[in-house]
Steps between C-alpha positions, in 0.01 A plus 500: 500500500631841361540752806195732340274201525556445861233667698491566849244625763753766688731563215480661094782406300629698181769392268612799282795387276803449709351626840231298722266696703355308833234758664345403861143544503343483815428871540223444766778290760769771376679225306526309861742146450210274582674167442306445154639851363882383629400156329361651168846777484731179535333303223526829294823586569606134429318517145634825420861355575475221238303734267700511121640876406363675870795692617339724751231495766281795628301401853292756554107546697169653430320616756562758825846376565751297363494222785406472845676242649349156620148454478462557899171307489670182407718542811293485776424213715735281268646179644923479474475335154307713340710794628789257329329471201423877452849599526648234271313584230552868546877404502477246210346835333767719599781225363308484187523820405889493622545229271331607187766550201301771416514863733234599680375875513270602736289811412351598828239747576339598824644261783677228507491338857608191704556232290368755218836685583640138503400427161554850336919478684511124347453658143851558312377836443248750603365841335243669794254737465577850675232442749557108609601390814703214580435344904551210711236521747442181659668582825175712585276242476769238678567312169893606450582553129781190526409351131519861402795557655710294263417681196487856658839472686693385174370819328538763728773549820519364824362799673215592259381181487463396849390878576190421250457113655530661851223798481288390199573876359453485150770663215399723250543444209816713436651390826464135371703588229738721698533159700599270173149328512358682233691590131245781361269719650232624213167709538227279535362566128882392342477214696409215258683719236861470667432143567465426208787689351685367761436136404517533148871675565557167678360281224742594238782293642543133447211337712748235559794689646239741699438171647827408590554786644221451695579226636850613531430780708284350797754231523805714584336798714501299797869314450827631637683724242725232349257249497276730323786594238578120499107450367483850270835374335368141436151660374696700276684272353200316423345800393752572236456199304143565474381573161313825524804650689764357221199709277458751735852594486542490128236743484691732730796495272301453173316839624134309417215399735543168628237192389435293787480137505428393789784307653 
């Protein structure tokens, strides 16, 4: 099944030549992660990463905010393994999108909270509207952001992190970029403009090296520096013998545009 044909209750999906569009659509629960959404955005994700010629995806929401967080109603009263199950799907989610080859932009509008936040800091990159917010709230209602937590304190420092964790203050959306967690800030009506400028700058590389790169990157951030030069030198090396960068190269020197392959 082609990715347009997929249908979903809590999700609309969009394939536009090289970029994929996955928009949450749950406006009335403010694009809450009720289990089912989480499930639907990991099947999604998952199609769009074995989808032919997609080099790019847009997650974006309709609706009053970009994402609320957990669906709260789903987590009261719960016995230990639900609790379990909850947060392993929100993580399997969260590794998903890590793992995609393709990046992941996420064009945020209004507020992204809690596990909202979570999701938007998970996202390779993110372009914000001037008036979002970006929170982790949970310690006011005795729920500690620690899922959102991982993704949050890999984004932003030490101190801003567990200053947002520790009072549930929210960041604007210029001092979410000022704080490395957001790339772009845009009025609200460029919004889905620079996004999309954005990701079609993106798409004209090789999907195939943007993927490697990927990949590339998340696996030496958190390594020692010569273990990380150990892995960027062997990814290199494999790199160069790819055929789009043997073409990529000629290009350069033949002074033409390149003609991606692929591999």
């Amino acid at each position: 099944m082609s990715l347009t044909e997929r249908s979903y209750e809590h999700l609309l999906i969009d394939r536009d030549g090289l970029v994929a569009t996955v928009t949450m659509n749950r406006p009335v629960k403010r694009n809450a992660l009720s289990v089912a959404h989480m499930e639907e955005l990991i099947d999604a994700f998952e199609a769009i990463g074995s989808e032919p010629g997609c080099a790019v995806v847009v997650l974006r929401a309709v609706g009053p905010v970009f994402c609320a967080g957990h669906d709260i109603a789903e987590m009261v009263g719960r016995s230990p393994a639900d609790y379990e199950h909850i947060f392993a799907v929100c993580t399997r989610l969260m590794l998903t999108i890590r793992d995609l080859p393709q990046p992941v932009i996420a064009q945020v509008h209004a507020l992204a909270t809690a596990a909202g936040c979570q999701l938007a800091a998970t996202c390779d990159l993110v372009v914000a509207a001037a008036d979002a917010s970006f929170a982790t709230p949970g310690v006011r209602i005795g729920l500690f952001c620690s899922t959102p937590m991982v993704a949050l304190s890999r984004a932003v420092g030490q101190k801003t992190s567990m200053e947002m964790l520790l009072t549930g203050d929210p960041l604007s959306a210029q001092e979410a970029r000022e704080a490395g967690l957001v790339n772009r800030v845009v009025p609200g009506d460029l919004l889905a403009a620079t996004v999309a400028e954005l990701a079609a700058r993106i798409a004209q590389a090789s999907p195939a090296v943007v993927a490697l790169g990927k990949r590339a990157f998340y696996r030496q951030r958190e390594l020692p520096l010569d273990q990380a030069y150990d892995v960027a030198r062997e990814v290199m090396v494999g790199n160069a013998g790819y055929q789009d960068a043997q073409e990529g190269m000629s290009a350069f020197l033949d002074k033409r545009a390149p003609v991606w392959r692929g591999r």
